[in-house]
DOLO-465962 format. One line per 3 residues: number of its first residue (from 1); their letters; for each residue x, y, z of C-alpha. Coordinates in nm, 4 decimals, decimal comma. Layout:
NUM> a> X Y Z; ...
REM end
This chain:
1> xxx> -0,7446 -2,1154 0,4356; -0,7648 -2,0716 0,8180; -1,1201 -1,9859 0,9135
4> xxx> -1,0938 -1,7088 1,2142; -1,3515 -1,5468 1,3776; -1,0935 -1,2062 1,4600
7> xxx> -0,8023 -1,0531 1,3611; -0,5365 -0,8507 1,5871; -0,1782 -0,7101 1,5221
10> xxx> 0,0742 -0,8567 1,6981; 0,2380 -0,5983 1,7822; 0,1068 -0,2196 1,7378
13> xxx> 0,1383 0,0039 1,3802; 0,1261 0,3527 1,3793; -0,1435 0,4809 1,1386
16> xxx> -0,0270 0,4798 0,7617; -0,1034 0,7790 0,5110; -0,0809 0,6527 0,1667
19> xxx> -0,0549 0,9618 -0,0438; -0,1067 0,9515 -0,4180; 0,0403 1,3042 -0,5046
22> xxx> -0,0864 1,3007 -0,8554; -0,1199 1,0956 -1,1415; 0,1836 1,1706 -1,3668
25> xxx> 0,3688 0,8933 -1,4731; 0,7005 0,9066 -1,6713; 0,6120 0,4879 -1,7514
28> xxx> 0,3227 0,3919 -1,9774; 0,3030 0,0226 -1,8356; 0,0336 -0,1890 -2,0232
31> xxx> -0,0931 -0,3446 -1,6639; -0,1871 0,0184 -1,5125; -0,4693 0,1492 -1,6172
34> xxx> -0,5167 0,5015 -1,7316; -0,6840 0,5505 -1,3817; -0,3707 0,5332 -1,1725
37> xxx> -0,1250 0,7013 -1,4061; -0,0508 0,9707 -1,6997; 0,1760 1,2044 -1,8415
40> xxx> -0,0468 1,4935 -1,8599; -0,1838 1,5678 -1,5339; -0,0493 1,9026 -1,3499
43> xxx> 0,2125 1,8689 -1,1091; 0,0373 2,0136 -0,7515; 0,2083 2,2888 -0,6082
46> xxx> 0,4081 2,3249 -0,2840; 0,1370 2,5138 -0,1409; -0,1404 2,3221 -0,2554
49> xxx> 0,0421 1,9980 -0,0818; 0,0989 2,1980 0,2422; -0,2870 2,2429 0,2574
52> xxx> -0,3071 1,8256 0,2245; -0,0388 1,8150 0,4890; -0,2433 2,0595 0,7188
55> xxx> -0,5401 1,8247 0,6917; -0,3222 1,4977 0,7563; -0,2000 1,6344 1,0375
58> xxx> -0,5398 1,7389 1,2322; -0,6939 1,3770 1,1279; -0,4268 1,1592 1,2355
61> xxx> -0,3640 1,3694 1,5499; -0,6913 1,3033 1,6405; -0,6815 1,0013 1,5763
64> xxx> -0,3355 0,9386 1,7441; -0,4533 1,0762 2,0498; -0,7158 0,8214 2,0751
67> xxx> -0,4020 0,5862 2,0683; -0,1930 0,7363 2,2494; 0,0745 0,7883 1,9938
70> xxx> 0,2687 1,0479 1,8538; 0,4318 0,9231 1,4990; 0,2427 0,8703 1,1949
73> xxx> 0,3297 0,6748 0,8890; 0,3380 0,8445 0,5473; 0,3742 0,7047 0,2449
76> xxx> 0,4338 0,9008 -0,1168; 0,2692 0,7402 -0,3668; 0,1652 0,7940 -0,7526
79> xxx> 0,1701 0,8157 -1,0427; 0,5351 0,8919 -1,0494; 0,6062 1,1338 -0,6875
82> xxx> 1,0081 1,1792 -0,8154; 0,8509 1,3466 -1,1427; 0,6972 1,6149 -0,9439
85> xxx> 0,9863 1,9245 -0,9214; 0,8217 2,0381 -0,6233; 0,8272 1,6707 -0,4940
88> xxx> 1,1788 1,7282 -0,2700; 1,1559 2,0278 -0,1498; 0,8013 1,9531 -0,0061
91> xxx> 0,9625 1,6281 0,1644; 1,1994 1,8512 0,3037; 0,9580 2,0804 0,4884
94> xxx> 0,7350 1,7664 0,6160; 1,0924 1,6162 0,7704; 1,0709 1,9844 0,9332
97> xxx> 0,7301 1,9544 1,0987; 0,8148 1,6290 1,2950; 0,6070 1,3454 1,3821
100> xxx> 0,6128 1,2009 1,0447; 0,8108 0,8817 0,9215; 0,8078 0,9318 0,5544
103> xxx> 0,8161 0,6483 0,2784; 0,8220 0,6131 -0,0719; 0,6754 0,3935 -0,3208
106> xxx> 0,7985 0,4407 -0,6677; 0,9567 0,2495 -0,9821; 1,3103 0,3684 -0,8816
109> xxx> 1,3854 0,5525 -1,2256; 1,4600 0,9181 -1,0338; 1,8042 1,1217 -1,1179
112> xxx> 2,0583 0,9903 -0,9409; 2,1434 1,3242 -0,7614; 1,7992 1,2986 -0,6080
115> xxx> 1,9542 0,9809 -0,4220; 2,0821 1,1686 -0,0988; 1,7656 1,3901 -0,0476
118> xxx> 1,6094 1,0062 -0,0491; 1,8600 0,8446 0,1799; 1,8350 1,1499 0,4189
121> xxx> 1,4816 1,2046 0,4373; 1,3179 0,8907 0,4087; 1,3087 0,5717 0,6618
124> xxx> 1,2273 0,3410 0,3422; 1,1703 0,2973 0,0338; 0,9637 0,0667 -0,2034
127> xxx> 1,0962 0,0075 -0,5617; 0,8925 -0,1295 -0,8471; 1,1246 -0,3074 -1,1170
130> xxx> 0,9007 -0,2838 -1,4303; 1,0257 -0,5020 -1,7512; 0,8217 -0,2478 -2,0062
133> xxx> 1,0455 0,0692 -1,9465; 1,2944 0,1791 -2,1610; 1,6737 -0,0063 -2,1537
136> xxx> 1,8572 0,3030 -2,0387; 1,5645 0,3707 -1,7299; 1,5835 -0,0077 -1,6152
139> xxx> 1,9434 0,0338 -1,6016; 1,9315 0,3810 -1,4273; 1,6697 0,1779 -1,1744
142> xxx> 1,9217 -0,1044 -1,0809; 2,1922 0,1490 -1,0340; 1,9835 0,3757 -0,7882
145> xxx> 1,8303 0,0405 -0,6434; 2,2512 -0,0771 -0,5235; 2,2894 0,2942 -0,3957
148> xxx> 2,0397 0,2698 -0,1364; 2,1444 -0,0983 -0,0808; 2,4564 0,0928 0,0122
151> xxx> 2,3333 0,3300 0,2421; 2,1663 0,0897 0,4381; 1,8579 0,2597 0,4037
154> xxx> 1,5121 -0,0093 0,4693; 1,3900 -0,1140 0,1095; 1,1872 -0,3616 -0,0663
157> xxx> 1,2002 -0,4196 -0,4236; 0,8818 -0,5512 -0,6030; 0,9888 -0,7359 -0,8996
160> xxx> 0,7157 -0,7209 -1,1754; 0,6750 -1,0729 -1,3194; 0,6211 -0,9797 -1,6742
163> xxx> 0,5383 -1,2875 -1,8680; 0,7016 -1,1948 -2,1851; 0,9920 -1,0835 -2,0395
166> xxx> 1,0186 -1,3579 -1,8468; 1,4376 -1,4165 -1,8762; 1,4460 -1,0649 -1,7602
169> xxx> 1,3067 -1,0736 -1,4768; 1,4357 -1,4070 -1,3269; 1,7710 -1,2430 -1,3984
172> xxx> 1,6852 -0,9220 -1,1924; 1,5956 -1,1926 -0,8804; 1,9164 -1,4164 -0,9519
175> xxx> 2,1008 -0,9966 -0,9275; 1,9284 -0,9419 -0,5951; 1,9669 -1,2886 -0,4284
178> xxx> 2,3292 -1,2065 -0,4984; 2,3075 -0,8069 -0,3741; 2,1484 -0,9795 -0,0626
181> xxx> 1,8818 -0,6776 -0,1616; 1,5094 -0,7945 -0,0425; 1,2620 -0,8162 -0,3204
184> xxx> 0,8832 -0,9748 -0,3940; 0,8348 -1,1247 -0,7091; 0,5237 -0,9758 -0,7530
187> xxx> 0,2648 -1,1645 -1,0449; 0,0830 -0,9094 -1,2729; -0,2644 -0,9291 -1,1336
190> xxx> -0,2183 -1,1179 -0,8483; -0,4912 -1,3281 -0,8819; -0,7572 -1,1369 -0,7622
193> xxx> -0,8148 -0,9306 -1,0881; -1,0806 -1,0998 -1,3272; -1,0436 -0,9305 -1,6142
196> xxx> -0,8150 -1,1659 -1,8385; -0,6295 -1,0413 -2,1669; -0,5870 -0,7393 -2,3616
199> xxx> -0,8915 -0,4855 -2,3610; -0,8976 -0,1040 -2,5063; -0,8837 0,1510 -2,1280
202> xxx> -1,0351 0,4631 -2,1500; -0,7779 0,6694 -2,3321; -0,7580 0,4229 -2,6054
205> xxx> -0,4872 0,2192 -2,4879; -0,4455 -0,1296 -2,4895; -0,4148 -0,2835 -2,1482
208> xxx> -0,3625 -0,6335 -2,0075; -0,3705 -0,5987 -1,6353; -0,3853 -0,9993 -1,5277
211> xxx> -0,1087 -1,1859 -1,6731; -0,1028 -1,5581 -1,7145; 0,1542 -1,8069 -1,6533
214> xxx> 0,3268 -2,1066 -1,7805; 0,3953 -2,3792 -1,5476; 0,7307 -2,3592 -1,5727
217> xxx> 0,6535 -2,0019 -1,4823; 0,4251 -2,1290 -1,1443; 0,6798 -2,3678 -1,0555
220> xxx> 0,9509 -2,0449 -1,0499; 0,7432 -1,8866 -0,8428; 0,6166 -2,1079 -0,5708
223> xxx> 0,9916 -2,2040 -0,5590; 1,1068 -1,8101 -0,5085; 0,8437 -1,8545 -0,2381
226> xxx> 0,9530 -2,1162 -0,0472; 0,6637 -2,3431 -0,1443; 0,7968 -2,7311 -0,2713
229> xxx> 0,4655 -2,7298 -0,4795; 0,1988 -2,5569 -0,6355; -0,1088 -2,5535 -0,3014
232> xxx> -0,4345 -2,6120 -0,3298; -0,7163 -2,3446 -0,2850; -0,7592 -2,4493 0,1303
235> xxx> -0,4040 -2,3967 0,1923; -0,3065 -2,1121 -0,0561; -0,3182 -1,8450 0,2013
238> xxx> -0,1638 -2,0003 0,5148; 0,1460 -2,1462 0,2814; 0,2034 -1,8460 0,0344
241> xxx> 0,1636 -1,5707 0,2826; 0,1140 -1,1758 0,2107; 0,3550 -1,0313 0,0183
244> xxx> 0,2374 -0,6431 0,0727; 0,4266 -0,3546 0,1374; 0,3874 -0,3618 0,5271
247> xxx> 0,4391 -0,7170 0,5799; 0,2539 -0,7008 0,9114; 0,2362 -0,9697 1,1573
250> xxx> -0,1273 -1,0939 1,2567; -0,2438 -1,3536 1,4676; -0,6281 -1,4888 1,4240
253> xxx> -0,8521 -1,6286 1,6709; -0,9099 -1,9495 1,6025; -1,1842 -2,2212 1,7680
256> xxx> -1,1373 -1,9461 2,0505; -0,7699 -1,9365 2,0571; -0,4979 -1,6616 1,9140
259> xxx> -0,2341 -1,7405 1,7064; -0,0187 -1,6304 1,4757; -0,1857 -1,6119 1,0743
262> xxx> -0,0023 -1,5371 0,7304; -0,3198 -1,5111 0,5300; -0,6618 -1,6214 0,6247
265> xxx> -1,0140 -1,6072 0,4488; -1,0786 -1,2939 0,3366; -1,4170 -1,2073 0,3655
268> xxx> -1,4931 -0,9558 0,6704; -1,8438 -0,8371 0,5162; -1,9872 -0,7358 0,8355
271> xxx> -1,7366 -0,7435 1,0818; -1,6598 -0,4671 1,2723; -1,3442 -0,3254 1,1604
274> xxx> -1,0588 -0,0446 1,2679; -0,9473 0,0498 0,9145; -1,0034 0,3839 0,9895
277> xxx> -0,7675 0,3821 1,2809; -0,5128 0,2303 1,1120; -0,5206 0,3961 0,7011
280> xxx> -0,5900 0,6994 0,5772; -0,5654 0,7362 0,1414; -0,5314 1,0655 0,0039
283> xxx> -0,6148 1,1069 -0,3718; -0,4697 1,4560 -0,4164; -0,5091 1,4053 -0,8403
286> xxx> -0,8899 1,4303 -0,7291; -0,8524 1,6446 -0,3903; -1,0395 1,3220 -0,1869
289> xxx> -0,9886 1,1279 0,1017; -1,0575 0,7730 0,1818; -1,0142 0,5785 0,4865
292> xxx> -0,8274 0,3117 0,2910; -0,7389 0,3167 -0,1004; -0,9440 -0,0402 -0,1956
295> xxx> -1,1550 -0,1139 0,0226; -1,3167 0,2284 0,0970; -1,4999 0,1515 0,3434
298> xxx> -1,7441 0,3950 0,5233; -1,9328 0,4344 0,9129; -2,2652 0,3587 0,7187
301> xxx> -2,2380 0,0527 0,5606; -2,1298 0,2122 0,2530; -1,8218 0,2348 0,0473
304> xxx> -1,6899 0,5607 -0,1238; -1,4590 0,8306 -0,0701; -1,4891 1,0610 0,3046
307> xxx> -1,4598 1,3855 0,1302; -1,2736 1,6330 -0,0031; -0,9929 1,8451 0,0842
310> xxx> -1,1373 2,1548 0,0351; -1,3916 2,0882 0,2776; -1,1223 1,9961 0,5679
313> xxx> -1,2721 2,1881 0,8358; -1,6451 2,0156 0,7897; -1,4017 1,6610 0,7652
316> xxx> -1,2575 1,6925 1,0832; -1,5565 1,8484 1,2777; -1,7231 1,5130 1,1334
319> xxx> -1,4615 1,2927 1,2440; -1,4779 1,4833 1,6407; -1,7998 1,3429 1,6562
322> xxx> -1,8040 1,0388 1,5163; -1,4785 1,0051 1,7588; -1,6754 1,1001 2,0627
325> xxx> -1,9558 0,8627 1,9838; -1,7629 0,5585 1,9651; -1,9196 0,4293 1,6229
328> xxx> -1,6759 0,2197 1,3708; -1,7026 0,0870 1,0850; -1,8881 -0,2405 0,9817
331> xxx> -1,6982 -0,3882 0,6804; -1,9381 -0,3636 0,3378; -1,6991 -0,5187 0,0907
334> xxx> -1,7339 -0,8840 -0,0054; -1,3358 -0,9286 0,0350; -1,0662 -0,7662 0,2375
337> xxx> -0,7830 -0,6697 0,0097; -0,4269 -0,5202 0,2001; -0,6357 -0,3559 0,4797
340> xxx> -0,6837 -0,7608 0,6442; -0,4050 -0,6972 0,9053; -0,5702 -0,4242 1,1032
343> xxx> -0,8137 -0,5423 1,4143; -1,1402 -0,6883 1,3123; -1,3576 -0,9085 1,4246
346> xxx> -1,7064 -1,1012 1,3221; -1,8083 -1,0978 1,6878; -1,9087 -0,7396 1,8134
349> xxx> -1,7759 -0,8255 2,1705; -1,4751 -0,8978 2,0579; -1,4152 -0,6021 1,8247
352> xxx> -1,5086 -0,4451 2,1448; -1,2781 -0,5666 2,3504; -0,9791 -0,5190 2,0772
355> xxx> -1,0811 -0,1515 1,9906; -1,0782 -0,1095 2,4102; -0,7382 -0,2789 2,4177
358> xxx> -0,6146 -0,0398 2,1800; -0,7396 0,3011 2,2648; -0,5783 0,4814 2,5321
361> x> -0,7980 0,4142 2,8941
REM end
């Protein structure tokens, strides 16, 4: 991996709201824990997500004004967001509000006469091709995935490399390749998840959530990505890439010099860090907010959630003066998971100079 001493966007993001509406779940996939999904949590309310919407807007704003920018970035995540009935018709009255580029992350299984409310009030869409699901909602899935092909609306597909259905998914990539439809094969644990094999989750269910893989399997891979063959742990990073949903382009500063980085060695743990500039997680199954959904980090050290909801108006008087006092956050995680791209650096002169670079003279 490239050793770097800073991190900067090459070219600016607006902040991103990831926005996990609630845990319901029409899937039961054996590689998502009972933590991130159900099928017997409440759907929220219109009126309780216009109170989350309320909030989002006074944070970012404040945020964005620091900027100097007037768009934020939000993306519906879950759980399921299509199973929510209210899910629609609240999209429609954020589209009303302005100032919001809305997004969708989901596993593509919605009614098809939801499509048009997607194509007309979304700027992209994220669909997750899961093996496990049921014949009839995989085929549903492929059918809404051409529609939106069709529309020539932005989306990503993230093909789940299941290991025992391995024929299936290859075929799914061989139907995309020929769609000319962009897609990640995405591996079931991605490496960075230790726990290996099955083990009983916390409603009883058995879960494997870190798959392993053949090396006929590997080889597949590594090909799909471009790689000739398999790297070694010092180059793993730089050759393979990211393959998250943003994609972002970062450069790294390097022996003193900036230049352009796929992946570099992720541990930040006390480098000063604009996460909080750049993410902002909402749990709304749990009314909390985060800075950023993994890494969680916090102005005092610490990692956890920033609060909750309910307590908006103590939030955002919090945030005016941390704001106003110039502090930031010092990274306490021992790795950096998708929140690497933002502007970081070891060096507090250089964080310095980067946050001053980016915030609005």
């Amino acid at each position: 991996m490239i050793t770097t001493t800073a991190i900067n966007l090459a070219l600016p993001e607006p902040m991103m709201v990831t926005w996990d509406i609630g845990r319901r779940c029409n899937y039961d996939c054996t590689y998502c824990e009972a933590a991130h999904h159900n099928n017997t949590s409440q759907h929220r309310t219109i009126e309780e997500l216009k109170i989350t919407f309320n909030f989002i807007q006074r944070w970012t704003g404040l945020y964005n004004a620091q900027r100097g920018i007037t768009v934020t970035n939000i993306n519906f995540t879950g759980g399921e967001p299509t199973n929510n009935p209210n899910f629609f018709d609240f999209v429609e009255y954020v589209k009303q509000q302005g100032n919001c580029n809305l997004s969708l992350t989901t596993n593509g299984a919605w009614n098809p006469k939801f499509t048009e409310k997607i194509v007309n009030n979304f700027f992209g869409v994220t669909v997750s091709y899961h093996a496990e699901a049921h014949p009839n909602l995989k085929k549903q899935v492929l059918e809404n995935i051409k529609t939106l092909h069709q529309s020539g609306i932005w989306l990503q597909v993230n093909v789940m490399l299941h290991a025992e259905y391995w024929d299936e998914v290859v075929g799914v990539c061989d139907q995309l390749d020929e769609l000319g439809i962009k897609y990640n094969p995405r591996p079931i644990g991605d490496g960075t998840i230790t726990r290996k094999g099955w083990f009983i989750d916390v409603d009883g269910t058995n879960r494997r959530t870190s798959h392993d893989y053949t090396p006929t399997q590997i080889e597949w891979f590594y090909d799909k990505m471009g790689i000739t063959s398999k790297p070694n742990d010092s180059k793993q990073g730089t050759e393979v890439g990211r393959t998250c949903c943003g994609r972002r382009c970062t450069t790294g500063r390097v022996d003193g010099e900036w230049q352009p980085v796929k992946l570099v060695d992720t541990h930040f743990k006390g480098w000063g860090c604009m996460v909080d500039h750049y993410f902002l997680h909402i749990d709304q199954e749990t009314d909390t907010v985060y800075h950023h959904q993994t890494c969680q980090a916090l102005y005092d050290n610490k990692r956890g959630p920033i609060g909750f909801i309910k307590d908006a108006d103590q939030l955002i008087a919090d945030l005016e003066i941390r704001l106003a006092s110039g502090n930031h956050i010092v990274c306490p995680n021992d790795r950096c998971g998708c929140g690497m791209c933002v502007p970081k650096a070891k060096d507090f002169d250089i964080f310095n100079e980067l946050k001053s670079n980016l915030l609005v003279k």
